[in-house]
VOMAR-68621 format. One record per residue: residue in three letters; x, y, z of N, C-alpha, C in turn; residue number from 0. Coordinates in steps of 0.02 Angstrom, whole numbers, plus 50000, padded with zeros to 5 digits. Layout:
N
r drendren = ALA&n.u = X&n.v = Y&n.w = Z&ca.u = X&ca.v = Y&ca.w = Z&c.u = X&c.v = Y&c.w = Z&kollum = NUM
...
// end
This chain:
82
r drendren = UNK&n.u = 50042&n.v = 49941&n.w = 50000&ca.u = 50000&ca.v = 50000&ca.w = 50000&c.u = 50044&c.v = 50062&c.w = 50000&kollum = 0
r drendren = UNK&n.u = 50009&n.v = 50104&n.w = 49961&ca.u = 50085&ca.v = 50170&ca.w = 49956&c.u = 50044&c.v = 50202&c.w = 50017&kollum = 1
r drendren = UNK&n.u = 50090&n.v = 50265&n.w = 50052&ca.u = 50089&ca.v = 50305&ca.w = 50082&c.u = 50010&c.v = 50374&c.w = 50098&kollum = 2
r drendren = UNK&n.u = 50014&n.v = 50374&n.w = 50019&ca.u = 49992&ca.v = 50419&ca.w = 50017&c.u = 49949&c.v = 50417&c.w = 49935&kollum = 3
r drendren = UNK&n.u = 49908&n.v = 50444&n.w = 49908&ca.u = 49858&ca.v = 50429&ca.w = 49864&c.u = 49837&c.v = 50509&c.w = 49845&kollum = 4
r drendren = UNK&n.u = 49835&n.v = 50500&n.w = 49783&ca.u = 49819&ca.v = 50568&ca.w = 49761&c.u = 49726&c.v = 50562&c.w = 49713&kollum = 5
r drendren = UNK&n.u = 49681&n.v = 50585&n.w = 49768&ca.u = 49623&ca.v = 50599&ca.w = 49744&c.u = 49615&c.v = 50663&c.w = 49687&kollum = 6
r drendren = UNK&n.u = 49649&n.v = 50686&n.w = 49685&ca.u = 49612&ca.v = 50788&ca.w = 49664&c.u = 49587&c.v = 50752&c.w = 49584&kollum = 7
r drendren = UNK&n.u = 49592&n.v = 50710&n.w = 49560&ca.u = 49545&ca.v = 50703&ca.w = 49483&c.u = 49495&c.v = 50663&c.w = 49491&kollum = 8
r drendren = UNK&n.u = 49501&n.v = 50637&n.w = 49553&ca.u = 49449&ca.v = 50596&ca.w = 49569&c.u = 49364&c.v = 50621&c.w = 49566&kollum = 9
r drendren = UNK&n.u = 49316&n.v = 50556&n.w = 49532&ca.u = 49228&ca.v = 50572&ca.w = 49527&c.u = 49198&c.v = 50538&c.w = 49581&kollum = 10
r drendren = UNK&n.u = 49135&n.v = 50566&n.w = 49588&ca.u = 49104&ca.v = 50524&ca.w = 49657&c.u = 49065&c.v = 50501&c.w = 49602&kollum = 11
r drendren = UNK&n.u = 49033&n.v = 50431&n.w = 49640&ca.u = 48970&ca.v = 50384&ca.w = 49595&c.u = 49012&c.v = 50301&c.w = 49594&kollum = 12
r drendren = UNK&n.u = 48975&n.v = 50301&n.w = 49589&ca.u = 48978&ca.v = 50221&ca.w = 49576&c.u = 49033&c.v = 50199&c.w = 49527&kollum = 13
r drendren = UNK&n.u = 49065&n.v = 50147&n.w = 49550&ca.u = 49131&ca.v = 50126&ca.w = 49530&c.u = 49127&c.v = 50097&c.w = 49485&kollum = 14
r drendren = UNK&n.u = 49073&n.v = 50058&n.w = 49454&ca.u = 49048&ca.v = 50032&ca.w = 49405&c.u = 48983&c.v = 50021&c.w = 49379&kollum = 15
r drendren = UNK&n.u = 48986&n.v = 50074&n.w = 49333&ca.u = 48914&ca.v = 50083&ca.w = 49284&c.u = 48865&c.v = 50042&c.w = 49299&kollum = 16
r drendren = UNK&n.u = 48823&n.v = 49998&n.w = 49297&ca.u = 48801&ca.v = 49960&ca.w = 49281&c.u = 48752&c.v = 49985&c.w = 49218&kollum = 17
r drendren = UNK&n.u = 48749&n.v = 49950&n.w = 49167&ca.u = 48717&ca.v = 49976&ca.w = 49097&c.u = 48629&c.v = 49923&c.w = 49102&kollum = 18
r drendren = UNK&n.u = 48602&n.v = 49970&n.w = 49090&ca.u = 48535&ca.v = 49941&ca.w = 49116&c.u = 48525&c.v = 49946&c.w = 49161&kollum = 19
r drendren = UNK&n.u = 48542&n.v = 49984&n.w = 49210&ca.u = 48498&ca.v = 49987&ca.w = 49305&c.u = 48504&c.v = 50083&c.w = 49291&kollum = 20
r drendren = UNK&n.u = 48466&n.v = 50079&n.w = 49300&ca.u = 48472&ca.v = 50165&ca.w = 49356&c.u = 48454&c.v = 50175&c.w = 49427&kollum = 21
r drendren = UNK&n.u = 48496&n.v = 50198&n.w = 49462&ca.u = 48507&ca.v = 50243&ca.w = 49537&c.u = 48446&c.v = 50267&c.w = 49540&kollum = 22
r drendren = UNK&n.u = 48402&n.v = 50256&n.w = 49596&ca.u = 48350&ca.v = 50295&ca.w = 49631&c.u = 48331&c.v = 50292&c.w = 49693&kollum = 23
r drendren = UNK&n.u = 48314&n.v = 50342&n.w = 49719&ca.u = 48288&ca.v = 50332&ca.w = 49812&c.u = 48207&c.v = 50297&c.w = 49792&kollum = 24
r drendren = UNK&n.u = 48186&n.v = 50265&n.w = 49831&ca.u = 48112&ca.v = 50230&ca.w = 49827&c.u = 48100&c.v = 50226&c.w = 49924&kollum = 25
r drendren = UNK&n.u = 48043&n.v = 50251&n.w = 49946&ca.u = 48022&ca.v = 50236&ca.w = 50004&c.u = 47978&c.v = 50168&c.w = 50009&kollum = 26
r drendren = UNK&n.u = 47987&n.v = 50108&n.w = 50044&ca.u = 47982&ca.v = 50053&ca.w = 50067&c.u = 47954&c.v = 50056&c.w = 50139&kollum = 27
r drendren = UNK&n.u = 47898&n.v = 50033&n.w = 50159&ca.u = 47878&ca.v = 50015&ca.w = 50217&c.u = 47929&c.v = 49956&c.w = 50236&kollum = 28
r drendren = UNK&n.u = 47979&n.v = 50002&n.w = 50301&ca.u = 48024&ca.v = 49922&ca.w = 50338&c.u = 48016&c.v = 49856&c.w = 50361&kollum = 29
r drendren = UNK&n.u = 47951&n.v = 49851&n.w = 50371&ca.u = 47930&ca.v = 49777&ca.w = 50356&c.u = 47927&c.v = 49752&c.w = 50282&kollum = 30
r drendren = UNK&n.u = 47912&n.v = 49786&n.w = 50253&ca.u = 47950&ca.v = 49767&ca.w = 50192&c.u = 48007&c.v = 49759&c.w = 50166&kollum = 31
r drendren = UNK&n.u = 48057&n.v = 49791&n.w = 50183&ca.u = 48127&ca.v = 49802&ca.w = 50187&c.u = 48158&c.v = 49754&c.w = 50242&kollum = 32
r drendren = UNK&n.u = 48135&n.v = 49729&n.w = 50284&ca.u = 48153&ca.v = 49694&ca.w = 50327&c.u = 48139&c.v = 49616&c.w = 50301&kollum = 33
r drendren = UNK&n.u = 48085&n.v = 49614&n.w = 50276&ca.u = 48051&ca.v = 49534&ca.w = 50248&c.u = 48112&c.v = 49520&c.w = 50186&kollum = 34
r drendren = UNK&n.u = 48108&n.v = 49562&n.w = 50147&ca.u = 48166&ca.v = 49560&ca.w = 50099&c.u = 48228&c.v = 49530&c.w = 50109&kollum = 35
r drendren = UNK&n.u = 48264&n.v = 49576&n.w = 50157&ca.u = 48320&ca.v = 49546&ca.w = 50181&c.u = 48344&c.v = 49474&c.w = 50204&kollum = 36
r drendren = UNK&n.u = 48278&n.v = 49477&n.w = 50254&ca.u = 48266&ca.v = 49410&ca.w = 50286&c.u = 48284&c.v = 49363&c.w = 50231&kollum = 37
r drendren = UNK&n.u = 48233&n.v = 49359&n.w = 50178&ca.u = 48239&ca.v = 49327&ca.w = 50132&c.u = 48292&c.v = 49311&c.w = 50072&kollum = 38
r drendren = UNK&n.u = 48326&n.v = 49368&n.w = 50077&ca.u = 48387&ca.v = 49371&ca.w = 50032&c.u = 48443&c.v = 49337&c.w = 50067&kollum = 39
r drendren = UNK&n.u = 48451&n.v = 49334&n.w = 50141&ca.u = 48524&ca.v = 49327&ca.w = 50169&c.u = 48510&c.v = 49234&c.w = 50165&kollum = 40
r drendren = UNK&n.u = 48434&n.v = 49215&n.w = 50184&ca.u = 48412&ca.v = 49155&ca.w = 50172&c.u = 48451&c.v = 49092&c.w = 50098&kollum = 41
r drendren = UNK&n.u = 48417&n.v = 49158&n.w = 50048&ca.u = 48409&ca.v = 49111&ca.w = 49959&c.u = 48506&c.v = 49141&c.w = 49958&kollum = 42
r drendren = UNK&n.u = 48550&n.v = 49205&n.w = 49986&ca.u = 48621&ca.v = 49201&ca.w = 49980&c.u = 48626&c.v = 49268&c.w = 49917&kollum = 43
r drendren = UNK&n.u = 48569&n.v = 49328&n.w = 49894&ca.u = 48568&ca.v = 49356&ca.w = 49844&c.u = 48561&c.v = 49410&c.w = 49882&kollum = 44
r drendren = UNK&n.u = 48581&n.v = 49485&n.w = 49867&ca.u = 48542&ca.v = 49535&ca.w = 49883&c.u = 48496&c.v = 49533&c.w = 49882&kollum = 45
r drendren = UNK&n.u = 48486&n.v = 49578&n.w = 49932&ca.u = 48398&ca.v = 49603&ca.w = 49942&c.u = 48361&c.v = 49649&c.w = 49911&kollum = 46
r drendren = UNK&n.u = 48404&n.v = 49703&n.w = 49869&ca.u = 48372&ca.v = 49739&ca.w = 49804&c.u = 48377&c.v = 49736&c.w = 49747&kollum = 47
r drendren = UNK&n.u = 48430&n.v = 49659&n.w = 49749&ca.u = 48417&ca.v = 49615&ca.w = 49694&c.u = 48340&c.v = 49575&c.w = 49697&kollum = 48
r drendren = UNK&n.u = 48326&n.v = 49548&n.w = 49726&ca.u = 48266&ca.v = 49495&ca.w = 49747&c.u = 48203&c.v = 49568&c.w = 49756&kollum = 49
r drendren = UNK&n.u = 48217&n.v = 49602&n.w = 49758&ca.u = 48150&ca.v = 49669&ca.w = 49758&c.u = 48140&c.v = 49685&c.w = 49680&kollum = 50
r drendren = UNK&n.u = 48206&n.v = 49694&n.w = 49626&ca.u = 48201&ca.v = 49691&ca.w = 49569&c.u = 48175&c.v = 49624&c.w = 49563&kollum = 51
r drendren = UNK&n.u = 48162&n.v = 49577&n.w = 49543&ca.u = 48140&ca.v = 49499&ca.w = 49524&c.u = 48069&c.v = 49529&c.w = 49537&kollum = 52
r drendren = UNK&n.u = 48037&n.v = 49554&n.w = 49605&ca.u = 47988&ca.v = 49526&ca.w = 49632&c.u = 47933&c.v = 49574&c.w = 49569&kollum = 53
r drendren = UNK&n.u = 47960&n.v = 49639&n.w = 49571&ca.u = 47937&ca.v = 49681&ca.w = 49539&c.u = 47933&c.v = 49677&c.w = 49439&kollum = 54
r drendren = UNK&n.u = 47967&n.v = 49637&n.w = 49424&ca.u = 47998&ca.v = 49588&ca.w = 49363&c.u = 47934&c.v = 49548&c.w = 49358&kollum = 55
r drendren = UNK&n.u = 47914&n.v = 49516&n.w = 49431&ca.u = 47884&ca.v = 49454&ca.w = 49408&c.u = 47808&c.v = 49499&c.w = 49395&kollum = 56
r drendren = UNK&n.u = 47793&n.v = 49520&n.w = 49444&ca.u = 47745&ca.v = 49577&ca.w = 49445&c.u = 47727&c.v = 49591&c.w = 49380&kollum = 57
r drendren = UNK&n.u = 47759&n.v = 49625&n.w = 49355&ca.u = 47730&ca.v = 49654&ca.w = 49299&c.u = 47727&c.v = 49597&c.w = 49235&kollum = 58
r drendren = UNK&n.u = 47765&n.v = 49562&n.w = 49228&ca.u = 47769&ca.v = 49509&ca.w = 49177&c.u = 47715&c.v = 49460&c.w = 49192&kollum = 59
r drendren = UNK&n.u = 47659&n.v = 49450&n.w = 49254&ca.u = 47604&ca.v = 49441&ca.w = 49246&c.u = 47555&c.v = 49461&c.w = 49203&kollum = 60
r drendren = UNK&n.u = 47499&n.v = 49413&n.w = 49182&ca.u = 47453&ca.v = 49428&ca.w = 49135&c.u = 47396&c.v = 49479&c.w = 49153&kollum = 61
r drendren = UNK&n.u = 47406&n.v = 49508&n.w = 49152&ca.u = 47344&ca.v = 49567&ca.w = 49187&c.u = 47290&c.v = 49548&c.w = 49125&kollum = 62
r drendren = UNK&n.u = 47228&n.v = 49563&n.w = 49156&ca.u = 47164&ca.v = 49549&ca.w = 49161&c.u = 47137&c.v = 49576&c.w = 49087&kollum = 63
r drendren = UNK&n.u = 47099&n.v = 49558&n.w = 49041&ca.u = 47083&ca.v = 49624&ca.w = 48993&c.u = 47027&c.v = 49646&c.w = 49027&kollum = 64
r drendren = UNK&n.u = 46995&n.v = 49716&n.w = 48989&ca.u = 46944&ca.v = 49742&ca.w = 49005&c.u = 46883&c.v = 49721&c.w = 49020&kollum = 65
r drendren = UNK&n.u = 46861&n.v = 49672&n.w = 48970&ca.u = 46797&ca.v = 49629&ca.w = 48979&c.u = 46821&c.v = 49570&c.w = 49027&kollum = 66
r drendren = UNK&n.u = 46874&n.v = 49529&n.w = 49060&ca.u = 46889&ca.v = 49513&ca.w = 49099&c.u = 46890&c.v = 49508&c.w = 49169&kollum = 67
r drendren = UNK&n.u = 46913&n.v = 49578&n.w = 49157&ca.u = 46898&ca.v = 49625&ca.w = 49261&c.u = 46804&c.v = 49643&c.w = 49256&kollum = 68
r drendren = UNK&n.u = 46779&n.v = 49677&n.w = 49200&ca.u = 46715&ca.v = 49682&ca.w = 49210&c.u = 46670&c.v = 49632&c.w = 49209&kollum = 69
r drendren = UNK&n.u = 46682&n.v = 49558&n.w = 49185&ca.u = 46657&ca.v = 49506&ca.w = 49214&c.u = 46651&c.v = 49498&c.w = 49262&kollum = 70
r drendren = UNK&n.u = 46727&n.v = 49484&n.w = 49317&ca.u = 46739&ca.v = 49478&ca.w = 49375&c.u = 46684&c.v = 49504&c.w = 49440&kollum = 71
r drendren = UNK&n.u = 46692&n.v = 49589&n.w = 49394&ca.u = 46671&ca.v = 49624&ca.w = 49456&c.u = 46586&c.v = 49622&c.w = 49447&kollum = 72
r drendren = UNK&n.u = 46542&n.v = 49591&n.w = 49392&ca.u = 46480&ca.v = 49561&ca.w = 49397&c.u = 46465&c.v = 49556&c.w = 49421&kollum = 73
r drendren = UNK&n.u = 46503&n.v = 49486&n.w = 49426&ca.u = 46508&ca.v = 49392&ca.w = 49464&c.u = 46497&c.v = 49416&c.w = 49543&kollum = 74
r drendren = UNK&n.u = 46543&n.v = 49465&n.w = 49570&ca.u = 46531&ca.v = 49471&ca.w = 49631&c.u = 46485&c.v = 49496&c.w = 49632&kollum = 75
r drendren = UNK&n.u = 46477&n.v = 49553&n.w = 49599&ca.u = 46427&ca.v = 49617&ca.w = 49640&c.u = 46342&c.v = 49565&c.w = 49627&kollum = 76
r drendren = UNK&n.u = 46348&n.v = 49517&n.w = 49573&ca.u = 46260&ca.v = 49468&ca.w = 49574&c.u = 46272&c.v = 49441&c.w = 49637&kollum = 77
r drendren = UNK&n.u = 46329&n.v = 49396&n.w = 49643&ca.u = 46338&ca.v = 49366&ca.w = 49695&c.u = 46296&c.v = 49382&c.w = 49788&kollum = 78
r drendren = UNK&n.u = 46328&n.v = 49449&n.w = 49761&ca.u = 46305&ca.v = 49497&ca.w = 49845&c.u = 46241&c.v = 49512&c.w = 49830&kollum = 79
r drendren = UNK&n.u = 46210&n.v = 49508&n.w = 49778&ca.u = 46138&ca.v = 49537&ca.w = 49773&c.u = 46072&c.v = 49495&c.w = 49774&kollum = 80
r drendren = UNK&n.u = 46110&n.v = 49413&n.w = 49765&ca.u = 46076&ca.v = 49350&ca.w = 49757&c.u = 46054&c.v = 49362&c.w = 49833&kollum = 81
// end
């Protein structure tokens, strides 16, 4: 290790790009942030790795079409009226 280290050209940020992610603050209820972890130190992955996945899987679900959800919400509302 040398002595001494010369910063003055030195950038702040992240040491390595990552191409495809962007940096953001996001507020998380800590039980959520806490369940996460739990779970990440568990499966051996980060935990805002495994928050990206969850949110991945999320959306790459089949959401409903229009006449779909307005079936749905029929079905119940006869249901309650039977």
């Amino acid at each position: 290790m040398k002595a001494d280290y010369d910063f003055s050209n030195a950038k702040r940020g992240a040491v390595v790009p990552q191409p495809g992610k962007t940096r953001i603050t996001i507020y998380l209820d800590d039980s959520v942030i806490e369940e996460f972890r739990a779970r990440a130190e568990f499966a051996g992955k980060g935990y805002q790795t495994m928050i990206n996945d969850a949110l991945k899987e999320y959306l790459a679900k089949d959401t409903d079409t229009l006449e779909e959800m307005l079936r749905k919400v029929i079905r119940e509302e006869l249901g309650r009226a039977a």
